[in-house]
PALUM-206332 format. One record per residue (C-alpha): residue in one letter; residue number from 1; y, z, x. Coordinates in nm, 4 decimals, padded with zeros to 6 digits. Layout:
// residues N
["a"; NUM; [Y; Z; X]]
...
This chain:
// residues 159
["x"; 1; [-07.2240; -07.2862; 00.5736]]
["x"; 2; [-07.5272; -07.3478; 00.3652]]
["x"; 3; [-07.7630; -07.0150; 00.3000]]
["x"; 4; [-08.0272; -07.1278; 00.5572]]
["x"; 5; [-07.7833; -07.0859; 00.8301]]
["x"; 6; [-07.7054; -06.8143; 01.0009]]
["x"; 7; [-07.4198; -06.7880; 01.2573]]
["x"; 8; [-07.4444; -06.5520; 01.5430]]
["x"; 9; [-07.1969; -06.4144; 01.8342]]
["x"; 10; [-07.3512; -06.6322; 02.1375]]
["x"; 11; [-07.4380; -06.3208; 02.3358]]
["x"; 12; [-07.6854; -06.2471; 02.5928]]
["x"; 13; [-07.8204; -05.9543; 02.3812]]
["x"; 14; [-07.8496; -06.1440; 02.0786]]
["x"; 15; [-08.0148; -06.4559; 02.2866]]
["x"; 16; [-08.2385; -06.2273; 02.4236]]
["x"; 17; [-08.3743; -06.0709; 02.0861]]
["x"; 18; [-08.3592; -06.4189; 01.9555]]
["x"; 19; [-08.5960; -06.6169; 02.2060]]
["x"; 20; [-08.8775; -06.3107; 02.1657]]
["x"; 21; [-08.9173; -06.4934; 01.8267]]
["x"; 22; [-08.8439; -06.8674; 01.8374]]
["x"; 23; [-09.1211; -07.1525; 01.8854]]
["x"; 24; [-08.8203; -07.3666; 01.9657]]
["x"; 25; [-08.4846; -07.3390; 02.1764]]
["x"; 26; [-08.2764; -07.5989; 02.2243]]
["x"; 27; [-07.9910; -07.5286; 02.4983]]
["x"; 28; [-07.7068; -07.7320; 02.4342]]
["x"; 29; [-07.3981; -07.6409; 02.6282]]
["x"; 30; [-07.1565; -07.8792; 02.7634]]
["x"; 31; [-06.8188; -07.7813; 02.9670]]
["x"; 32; [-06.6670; -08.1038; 03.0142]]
["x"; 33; [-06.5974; -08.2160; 03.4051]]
["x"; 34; [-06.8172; -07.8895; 03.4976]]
["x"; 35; [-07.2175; -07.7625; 03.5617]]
["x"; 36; [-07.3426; -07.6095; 03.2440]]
["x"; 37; [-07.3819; -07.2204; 03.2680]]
["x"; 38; [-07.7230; -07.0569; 03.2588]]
["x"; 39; [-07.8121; -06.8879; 02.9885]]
["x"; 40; [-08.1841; -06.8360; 02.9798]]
["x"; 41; [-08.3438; -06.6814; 03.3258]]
["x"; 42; [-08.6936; -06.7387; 03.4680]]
["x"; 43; [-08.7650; -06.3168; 03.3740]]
["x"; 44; [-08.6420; -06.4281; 03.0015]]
["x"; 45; [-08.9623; -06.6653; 02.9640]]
["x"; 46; [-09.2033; -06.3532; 02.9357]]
["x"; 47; [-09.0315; -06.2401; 02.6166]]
["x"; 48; [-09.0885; -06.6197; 02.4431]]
["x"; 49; [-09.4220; -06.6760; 02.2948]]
["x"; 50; [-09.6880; -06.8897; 02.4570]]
["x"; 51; [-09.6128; -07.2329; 02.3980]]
["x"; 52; [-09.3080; -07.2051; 02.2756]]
["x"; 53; [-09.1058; -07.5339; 02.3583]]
["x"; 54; [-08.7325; -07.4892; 02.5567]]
["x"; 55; [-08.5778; -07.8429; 02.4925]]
["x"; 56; [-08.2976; -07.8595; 02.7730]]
["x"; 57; [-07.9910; -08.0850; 02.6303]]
["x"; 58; [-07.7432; -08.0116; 02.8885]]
["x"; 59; [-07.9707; -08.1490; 03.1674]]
["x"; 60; [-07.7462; -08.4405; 03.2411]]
["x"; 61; [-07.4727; -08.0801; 03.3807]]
["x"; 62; [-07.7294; -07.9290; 03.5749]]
["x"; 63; [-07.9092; -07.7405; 03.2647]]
["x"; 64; [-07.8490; -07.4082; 03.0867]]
["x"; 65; [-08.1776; -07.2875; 03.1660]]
["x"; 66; [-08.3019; -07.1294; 03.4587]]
["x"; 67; [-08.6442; -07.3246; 03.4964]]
["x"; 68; [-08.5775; -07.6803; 03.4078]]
["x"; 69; [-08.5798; -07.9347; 03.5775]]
["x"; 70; [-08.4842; -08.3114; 03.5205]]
["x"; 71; [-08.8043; -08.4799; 03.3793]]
["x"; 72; [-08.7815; -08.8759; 03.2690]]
["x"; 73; [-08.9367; -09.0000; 02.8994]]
["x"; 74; [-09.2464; -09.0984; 03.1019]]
["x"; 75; [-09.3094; -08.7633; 03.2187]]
["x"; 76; [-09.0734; -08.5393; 02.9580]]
["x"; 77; [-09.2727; -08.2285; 03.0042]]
["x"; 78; [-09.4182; -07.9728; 03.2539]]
["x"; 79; [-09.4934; -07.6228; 03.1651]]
["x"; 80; [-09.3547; -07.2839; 03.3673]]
["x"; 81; [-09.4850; -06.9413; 03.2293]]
["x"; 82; [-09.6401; -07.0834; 02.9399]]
["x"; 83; [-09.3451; -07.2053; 02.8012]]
["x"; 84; [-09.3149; -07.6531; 02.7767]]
["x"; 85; [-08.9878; -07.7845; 02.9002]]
["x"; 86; [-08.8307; -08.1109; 02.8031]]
["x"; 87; [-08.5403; -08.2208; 03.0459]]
["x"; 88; [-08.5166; -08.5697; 02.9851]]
["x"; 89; [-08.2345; -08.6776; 03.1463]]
["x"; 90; [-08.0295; -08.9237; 02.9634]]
["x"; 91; [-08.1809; -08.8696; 02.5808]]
["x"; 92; [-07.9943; -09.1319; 02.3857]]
["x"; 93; [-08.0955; -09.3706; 02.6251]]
["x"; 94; [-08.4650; -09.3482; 02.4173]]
["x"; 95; [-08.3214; -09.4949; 02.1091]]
["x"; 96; [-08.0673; -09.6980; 02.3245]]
["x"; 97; [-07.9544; -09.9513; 02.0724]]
["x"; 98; [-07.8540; -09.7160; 01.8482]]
["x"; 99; [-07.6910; -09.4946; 02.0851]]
["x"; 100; [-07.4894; -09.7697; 02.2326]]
["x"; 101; [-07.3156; -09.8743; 01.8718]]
["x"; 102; [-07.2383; -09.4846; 01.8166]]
["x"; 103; [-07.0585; -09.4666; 02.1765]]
["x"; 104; [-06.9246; -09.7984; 02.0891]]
["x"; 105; [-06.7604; -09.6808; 01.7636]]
["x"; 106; [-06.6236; -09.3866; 01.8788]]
["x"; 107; [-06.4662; -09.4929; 02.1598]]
["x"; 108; [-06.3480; -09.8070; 02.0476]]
["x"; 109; [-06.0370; -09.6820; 01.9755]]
["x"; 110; [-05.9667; -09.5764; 02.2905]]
["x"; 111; [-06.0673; -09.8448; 02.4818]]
["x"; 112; [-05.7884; -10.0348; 02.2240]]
["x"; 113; [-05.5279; -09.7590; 02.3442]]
["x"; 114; [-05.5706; -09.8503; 02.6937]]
["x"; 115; [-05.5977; -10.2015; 02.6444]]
["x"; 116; [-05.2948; -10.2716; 02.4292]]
["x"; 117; [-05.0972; -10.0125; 02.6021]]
["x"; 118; [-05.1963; -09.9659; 02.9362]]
["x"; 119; [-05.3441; -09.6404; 03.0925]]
["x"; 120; [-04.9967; -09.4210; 03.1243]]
["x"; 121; [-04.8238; -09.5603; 02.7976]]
["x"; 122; [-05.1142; -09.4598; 02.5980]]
["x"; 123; [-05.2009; -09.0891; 02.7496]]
["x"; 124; [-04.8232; -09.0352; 02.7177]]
["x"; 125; [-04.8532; -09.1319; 02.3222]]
["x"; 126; [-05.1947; -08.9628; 02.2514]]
["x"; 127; [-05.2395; -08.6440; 02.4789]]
["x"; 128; [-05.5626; -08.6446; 02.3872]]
["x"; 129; [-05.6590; -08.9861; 02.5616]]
["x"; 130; [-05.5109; -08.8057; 02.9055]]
["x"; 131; [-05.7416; -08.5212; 02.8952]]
["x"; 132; [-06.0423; -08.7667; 02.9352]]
["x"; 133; [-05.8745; -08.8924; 03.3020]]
["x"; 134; [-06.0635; -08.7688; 03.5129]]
["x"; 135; [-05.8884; -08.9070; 03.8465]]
["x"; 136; [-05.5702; -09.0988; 03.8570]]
["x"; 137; [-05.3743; -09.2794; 04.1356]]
["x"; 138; [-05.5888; -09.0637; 04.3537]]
["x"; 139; [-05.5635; -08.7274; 04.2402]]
["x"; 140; [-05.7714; -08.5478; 04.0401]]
["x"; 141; [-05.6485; -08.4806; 03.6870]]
["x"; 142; [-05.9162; -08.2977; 03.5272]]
["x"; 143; [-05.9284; -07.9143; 03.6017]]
["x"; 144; [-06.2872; -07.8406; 03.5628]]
["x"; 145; [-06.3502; -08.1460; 03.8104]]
["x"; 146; [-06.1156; -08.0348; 04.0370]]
["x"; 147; [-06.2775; -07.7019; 04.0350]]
["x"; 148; [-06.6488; -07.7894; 04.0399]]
["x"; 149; [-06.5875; -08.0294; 04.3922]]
["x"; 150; [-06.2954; -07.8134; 04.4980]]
["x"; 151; [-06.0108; -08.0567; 04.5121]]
["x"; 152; [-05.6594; -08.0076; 04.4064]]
["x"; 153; [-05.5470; -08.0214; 04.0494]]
["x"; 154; [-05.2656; -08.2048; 03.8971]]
["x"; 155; [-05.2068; -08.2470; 03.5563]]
["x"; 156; [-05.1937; -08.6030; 03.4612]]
["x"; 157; [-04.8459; -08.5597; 03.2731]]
["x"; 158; [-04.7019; -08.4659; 03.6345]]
["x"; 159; [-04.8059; -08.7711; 03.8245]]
């Protein structure tokens, strides 16, 4: 890591000390298939400084932050215990051009996979292309989906 960087156990001691002295937090958390969990409570906004700014990336799950809220790039902001929130829902979609050719690249290859292949040839050549199915033939092949609605799980290799 370069010498400005400091890594850090991801601990709710060390979050705690750390948002007493930051004029930014970003919460980025992302389970895939599943809510984000929250990390920062409403009581935990007293210990930020006024003004401070909580930028909320995992909106689009359900936030990792206690206050926010899903705001829109008209309105991206609203305020709760002196602390600004920005939950824009759906950020790439304010540079949306470029957003759509960097989703494009990277799952090009994919969409190839599938496409050449067909869905079961290719997830039984790249395991990693199964773990994105989310539902197949009907049943729900994605464990933290299956969880979060409370539907069965089966493993996509079983089907």
């Amino acid at each position: 890591m370069p010498r400005n960087v400091t890594t850090l156990f991801s601990d709710r001691h060390t979050l705690i000390d750390l948002i007493s002295r930051a004029d930014l937090v970003i919460g980025a958390v992302l389970i895939p298939g599943a809510r984000a969990p929250m990390l920062i409570r409403r009581e935990d906004l007293a210990r930020m400084p006024p003004r401070a700014v909580i930028i909320d990336v995992a909106i689009d799950q359900g936030g990792c932050i206690e206050t926010s809220r899903p705001t829109t790039h008209a309105q991206p902001t609203y305020i709760v215990d002196e602390i600004v929130h920005y939950c824009v829902t759906n950020m790439p979609g304010a540079v949306g051009r470029t957003s759509t050719q960097a989703l494009t690249n990277v799952t090009l290859p994919y969409i190839l996979q599938l496409a050449n292949k067909g869905i079961d040839k290719a997830c039984r050549e790249n395991p990693a292309l199964a773990e994105g199915v989310n539902i197949h033939k009907g049943l729900v092949t994605n464990k933290a989906v299956a969880d979060t609605f409370g539907f069965p799980y089966v493993p996509y290799n079983s089907i």
